[in-house]
C-alpha positions as CSV (number, residue, x, y, z in Angstrom):
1,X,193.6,151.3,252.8
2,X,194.9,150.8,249.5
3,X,198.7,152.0,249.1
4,X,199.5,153.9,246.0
5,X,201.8,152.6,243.3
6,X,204.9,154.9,242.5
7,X,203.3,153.9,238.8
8,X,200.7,156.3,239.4
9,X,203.8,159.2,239.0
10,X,205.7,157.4,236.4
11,X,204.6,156.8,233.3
12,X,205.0,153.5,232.4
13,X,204.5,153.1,228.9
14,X,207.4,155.7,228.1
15,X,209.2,153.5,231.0
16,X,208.6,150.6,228.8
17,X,209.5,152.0,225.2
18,X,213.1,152.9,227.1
19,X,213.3,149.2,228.7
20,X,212.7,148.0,225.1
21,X,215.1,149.8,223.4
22,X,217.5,148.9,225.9
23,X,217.5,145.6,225.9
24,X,218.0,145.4,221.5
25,X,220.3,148.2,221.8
26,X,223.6,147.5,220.2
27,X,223.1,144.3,219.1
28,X,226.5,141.4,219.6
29,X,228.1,143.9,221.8
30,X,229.9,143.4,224.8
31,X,227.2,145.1,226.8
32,X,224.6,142.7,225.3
33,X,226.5,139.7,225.9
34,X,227.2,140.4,229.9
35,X,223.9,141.5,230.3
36,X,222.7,137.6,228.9
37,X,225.2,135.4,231.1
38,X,224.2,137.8,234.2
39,X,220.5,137.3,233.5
40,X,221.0,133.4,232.9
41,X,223.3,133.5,236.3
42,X,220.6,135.6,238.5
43,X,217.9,134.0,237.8
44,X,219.2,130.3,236.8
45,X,218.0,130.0,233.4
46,X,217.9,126.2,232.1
47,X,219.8,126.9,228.8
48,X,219.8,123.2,227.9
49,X,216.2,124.0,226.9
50,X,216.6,126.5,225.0
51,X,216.8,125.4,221.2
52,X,219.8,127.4,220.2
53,X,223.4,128.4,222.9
54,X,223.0,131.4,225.0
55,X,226.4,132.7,222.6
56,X,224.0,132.4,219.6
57,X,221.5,135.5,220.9
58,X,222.5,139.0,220.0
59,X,220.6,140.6,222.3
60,X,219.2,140.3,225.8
61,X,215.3,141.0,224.7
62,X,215.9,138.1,221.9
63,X,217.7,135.9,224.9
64,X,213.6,136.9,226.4
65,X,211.8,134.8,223.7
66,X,214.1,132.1,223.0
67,X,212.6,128.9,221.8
68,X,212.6,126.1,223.2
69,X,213.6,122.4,222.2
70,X,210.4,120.5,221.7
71,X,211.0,117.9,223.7
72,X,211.0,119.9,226.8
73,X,207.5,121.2,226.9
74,X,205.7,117.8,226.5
75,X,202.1,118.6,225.5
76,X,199.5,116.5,228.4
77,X,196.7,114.3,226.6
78,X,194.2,116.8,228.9
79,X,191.8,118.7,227.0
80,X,192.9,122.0,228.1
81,X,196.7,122.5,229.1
82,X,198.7,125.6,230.3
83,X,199.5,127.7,227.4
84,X,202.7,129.5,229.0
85,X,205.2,128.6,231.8
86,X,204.1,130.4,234.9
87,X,202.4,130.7,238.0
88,X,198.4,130.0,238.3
89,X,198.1,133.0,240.3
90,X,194.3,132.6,240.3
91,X,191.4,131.4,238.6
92,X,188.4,130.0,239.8
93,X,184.5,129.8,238.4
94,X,182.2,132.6,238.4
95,X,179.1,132.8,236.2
96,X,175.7,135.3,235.3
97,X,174.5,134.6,238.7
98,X,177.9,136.2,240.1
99,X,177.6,139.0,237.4
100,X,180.5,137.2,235.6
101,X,183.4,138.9,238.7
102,X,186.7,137.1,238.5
103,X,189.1,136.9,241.6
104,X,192.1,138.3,241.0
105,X,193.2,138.6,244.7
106,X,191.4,138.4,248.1
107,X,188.8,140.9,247.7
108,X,190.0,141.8,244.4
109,X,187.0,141.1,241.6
110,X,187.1,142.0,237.7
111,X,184.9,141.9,235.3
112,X,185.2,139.2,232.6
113,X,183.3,141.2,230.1
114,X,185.4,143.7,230.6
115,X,188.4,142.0,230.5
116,X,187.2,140.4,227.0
117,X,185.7,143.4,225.5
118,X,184.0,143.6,222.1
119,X,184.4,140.0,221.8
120,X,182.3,138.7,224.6
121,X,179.6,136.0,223.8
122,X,176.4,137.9,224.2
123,X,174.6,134.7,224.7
124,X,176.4,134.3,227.8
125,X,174.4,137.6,228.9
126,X,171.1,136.1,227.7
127,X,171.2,132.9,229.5
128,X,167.8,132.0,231.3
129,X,169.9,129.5,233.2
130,X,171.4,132.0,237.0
131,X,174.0,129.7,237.1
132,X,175.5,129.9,233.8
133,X,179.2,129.5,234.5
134,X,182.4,130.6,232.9
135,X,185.7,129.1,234.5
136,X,188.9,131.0,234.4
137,X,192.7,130.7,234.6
138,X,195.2,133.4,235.6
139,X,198.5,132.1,234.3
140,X,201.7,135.3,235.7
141,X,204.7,134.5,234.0
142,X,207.6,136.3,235.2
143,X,210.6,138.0,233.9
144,X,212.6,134.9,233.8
145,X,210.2,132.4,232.5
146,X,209.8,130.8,228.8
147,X,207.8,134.0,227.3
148,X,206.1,132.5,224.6
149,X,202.5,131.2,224.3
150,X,200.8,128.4,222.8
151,X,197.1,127.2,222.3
152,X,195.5,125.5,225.3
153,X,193.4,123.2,223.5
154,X,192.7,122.5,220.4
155,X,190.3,124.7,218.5
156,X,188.9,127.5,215.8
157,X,190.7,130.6,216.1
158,X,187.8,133.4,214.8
159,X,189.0,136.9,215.7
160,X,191.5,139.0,217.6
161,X,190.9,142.3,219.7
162,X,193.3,144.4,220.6
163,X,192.8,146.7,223.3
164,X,194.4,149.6,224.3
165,X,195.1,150.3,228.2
166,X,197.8,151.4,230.5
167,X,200.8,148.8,231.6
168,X,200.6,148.4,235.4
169,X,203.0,145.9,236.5
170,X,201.0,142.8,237.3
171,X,202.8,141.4,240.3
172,X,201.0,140.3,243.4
173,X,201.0,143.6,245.3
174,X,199.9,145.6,242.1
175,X,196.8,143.2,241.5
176,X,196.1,143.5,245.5
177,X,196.5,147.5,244.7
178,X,194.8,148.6,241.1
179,X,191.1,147.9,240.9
180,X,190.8,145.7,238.2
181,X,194.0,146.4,236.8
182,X,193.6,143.2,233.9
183,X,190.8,145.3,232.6
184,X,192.3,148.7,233.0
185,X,195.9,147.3,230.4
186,X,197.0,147.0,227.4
187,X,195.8,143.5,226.2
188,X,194.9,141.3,223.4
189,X,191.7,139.1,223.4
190,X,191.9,136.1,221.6
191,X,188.4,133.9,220.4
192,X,188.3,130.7,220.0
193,X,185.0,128.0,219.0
194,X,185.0,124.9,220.4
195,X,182.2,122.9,219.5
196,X,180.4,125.7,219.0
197,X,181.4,127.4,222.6
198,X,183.0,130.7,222.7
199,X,186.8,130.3,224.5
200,X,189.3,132.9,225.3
201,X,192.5,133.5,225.5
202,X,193.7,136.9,227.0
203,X,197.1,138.5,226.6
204,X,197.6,141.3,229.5
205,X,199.9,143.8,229.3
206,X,202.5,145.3,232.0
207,X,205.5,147.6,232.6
208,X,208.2,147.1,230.1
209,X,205.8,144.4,228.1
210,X,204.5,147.3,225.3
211,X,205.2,144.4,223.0
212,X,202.6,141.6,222.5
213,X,203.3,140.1,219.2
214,X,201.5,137.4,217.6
215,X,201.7,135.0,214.4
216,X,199.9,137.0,212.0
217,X,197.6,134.2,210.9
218,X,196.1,135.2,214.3
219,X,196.0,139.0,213.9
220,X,192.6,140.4,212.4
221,X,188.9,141.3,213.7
222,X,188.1,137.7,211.9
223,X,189.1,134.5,210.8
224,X,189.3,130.9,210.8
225,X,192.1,129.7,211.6
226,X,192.3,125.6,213.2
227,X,195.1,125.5,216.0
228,X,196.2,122.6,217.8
229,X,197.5,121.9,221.6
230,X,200.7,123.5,221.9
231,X,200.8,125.4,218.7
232,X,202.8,128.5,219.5
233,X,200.7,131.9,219.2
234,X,203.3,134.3,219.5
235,X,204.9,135.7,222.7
236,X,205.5,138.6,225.0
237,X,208.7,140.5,225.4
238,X,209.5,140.3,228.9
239,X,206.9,138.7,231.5
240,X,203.1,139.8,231.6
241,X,199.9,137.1,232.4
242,X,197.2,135.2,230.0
243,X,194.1,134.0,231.2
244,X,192.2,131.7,229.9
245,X,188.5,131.1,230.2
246,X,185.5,129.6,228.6
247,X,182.0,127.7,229.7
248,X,182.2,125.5,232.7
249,X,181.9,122.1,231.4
250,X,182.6,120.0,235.0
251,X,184.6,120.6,237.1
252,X,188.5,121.8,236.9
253,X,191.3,120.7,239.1
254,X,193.5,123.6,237.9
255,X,192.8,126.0,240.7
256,X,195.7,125.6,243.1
257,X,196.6,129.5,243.6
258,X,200.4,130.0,243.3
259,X,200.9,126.6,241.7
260,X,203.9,126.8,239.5
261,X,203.3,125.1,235.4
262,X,204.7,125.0,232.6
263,X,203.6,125.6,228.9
264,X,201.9,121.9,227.7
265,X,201.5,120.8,231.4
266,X,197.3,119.5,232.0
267,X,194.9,121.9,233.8
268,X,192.1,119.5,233.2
């Protein structure tokens, strides 16, 4: 039996809007600054990576999205790479056959077309083919990990969705706990062509991530808009999950549950 959350009492997205006030409150204080090094300290934060000095941040939440030197997230010659640092905490390959059900646990299914909304590739639906298959990638990143995100692969941006939601945390136990929580937050569902395939890339919301801000070349129901591997997208403002997904075109080796990658590194 299914335990409940505490989140089902507390409501998270007023939780959130307090966390994010919090952490740009007072910018260049003293508060600010102890609340960096302790965060860099707890959680040993590579600062040689980072492309300016930990002193040089105001703020914890812009300490969150730092950017990073180049040269430390080599992009992979792969055709599709991870587009955040992170943890593949599932993916998998389902198709029409399988009524397009992503794992998101043991015994935890979600619905892609759910999960993508408005945006969904009908064709997909009117396949003649059972077997028509979709592969997908659940990339968590937590708190303390690099919290922007880049392109996958390179391709046609067309349109952004955003889609409004609540913001369950989406740690382990919470996915295990809220059926299909991806579905049920705050997200943002990204299309991309390739080739003339539909891809996706989805930004999922969680507890103190209210914020999911993109480049506004990519904001907009359409567009066209040509990106390249590793071309940063935007980022979240504390930790949160993208999947990825898109037609199955032979067969993936990126499906090693808990695997630990970072943003540039192959999945293909």
């Amino acid at each position: 039996m299914k335990q409940l959350s505490p989140f089902y009492y507390i409501p998270a997205k007023t939780l959130s809007h307090f966390t994010g006030a919090l952490v740009y409150k007072a910018p260049g204080s003293l508060m600010q600054r102890w609340a960096i090094k302790i965060f860099i300290k707890l959680y040993k934060i590579n600062t040689q990576e980072a492309l300016s000095t930990p002193e040089t941040f105001k703020t914890l939440g812009d300490f969150f999205i730092r950017p990073l030197k180049p040269q430390s997230r080599p992009i992979a010659p792969s055709k599709f790479v991870s587009p955040a640092d992170g943890k593949l905490s599932s993916g998998g390959i389902t198709g029409k056959a399988k009524g397009f059900e992503a794992l998101a646990a043991k015994g935890c299914a979600y619905s892609l077309k759910d999960l993508v909304g408005n945006l969904w590739n009908p064709s997909w639906d009117l396949s003649t083919h059972a077997d028509q298959e979709i592969f997908y990638a659940v990339v968590y990143l937590a708190p303390y990990n690099y919290h922007r995100v880049h392109a996958p692969f390179d391709a046609e941006w067309v349109a952004t969705e955003r889609l409004s939601g609540y913001l369950w945390p989406v740690n382990a136990w919470h996915v295990q706990q809220v059926p299909g929580l991806f579905t049920q937050n705050e997200r943002a569902c990204m299309h991309f062509i390739i080739d003339g395939e539909s891809y996706y890339l989805v930004w999922v919301g969680a507890t103190n991530v209210g914020s999911i801000v993109l480049h506004k070349d990519f904001e907009g129901a359409k567009g066209s808009v040509f990106v390249t591997k590793g071309q940063e997208l935007g980022w979240f403002a504390l930790g949160s999950t993208v999947i990825l997904l898109g037609p199955n075109k032979g067969t993936h080796n990126f499906f090693v549950h808990q695997k630990v990658v970072k943003m540039g590194q192959a999945l293909s």
